[in-house]
C-alpha positions in Angstrom: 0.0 0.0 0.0 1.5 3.6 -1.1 0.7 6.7 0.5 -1.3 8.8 -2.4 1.4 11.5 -3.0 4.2 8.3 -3.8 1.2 7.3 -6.5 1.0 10.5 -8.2 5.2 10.7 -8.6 4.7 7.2 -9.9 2.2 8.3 -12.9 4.1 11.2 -13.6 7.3 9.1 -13.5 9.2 8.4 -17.3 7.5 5.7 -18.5 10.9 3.1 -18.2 11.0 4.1 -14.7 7.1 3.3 -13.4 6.2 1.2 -11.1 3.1 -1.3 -12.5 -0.3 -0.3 -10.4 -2.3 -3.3 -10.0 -6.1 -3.4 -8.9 -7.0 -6.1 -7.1 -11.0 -5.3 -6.8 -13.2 -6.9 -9.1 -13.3 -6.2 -13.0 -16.7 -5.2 -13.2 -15.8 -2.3 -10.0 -11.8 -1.6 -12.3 -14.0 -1.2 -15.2 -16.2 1.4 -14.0 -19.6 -0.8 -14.4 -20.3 -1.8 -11.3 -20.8 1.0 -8.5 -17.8 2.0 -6.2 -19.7 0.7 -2.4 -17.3 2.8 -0.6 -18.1 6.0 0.2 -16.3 9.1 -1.8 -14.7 6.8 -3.8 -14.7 7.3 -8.0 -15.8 4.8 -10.2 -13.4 2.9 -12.5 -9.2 3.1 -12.2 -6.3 5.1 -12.2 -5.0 5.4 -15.7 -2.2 2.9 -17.1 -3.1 0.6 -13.5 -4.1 -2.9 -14.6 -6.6 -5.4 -13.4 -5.6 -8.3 -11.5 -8.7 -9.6 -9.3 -7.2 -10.9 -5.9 -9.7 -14.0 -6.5 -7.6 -14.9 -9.7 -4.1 -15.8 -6.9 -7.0 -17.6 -5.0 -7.0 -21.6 -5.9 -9.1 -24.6 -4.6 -9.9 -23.8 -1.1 -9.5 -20.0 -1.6 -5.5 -20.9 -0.8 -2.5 -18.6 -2.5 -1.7 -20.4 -5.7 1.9 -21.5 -5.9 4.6 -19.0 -6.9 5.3 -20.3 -10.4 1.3 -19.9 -11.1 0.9 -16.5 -9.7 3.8 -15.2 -12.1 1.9 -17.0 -14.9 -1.3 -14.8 -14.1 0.5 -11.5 -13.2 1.9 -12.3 -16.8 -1.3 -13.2 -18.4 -2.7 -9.5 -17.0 0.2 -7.1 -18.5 2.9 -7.6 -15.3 6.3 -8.4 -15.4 7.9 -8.1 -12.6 11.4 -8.6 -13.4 11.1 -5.2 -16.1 10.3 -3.0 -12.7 12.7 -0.7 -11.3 
């Protein structure tokens, strides 16, 4: 979790030199379509953030998947961690 002003320096950071925002709530709330249930709260996402659904690292039994699987869908959703500063 980052402290708001450390997100803003991050979006206005070169683009070789950003840190990947990931949203972990669920599409439909990223997306903008379903509504935000938190009070004074926006709809939708920070620009250039991607979606990753915290259920999608969830496998049977609602455990973490392994390691090798989570990298697999950080991949599968636009992250790579080894490219980050």
């Amino acid at each position: 979790m980052w402290a708001k002003s450390r997100v803003l320096d991050n979006l206005a950071a070169p683009a070789d030199s950003k840190y990947l925002v990931v949203d972990a709530r669920a599409k439909a709330r990223f997306e903008g379509a379903a509504a935000e249930p938190r009070a004074n709260c926006r709809s939708g996402h920070m620009p250039g953030s991607k979606s990753l659904p915290f259920t999608e690292l969830l496998g049977e039994g609602g455990k973490m998947l392994p390691a090798e699987q989570r990298q697999q869908v950080f991949a599968a959703a636009g992250g790579d961690p080894s490219a980050r500063p």
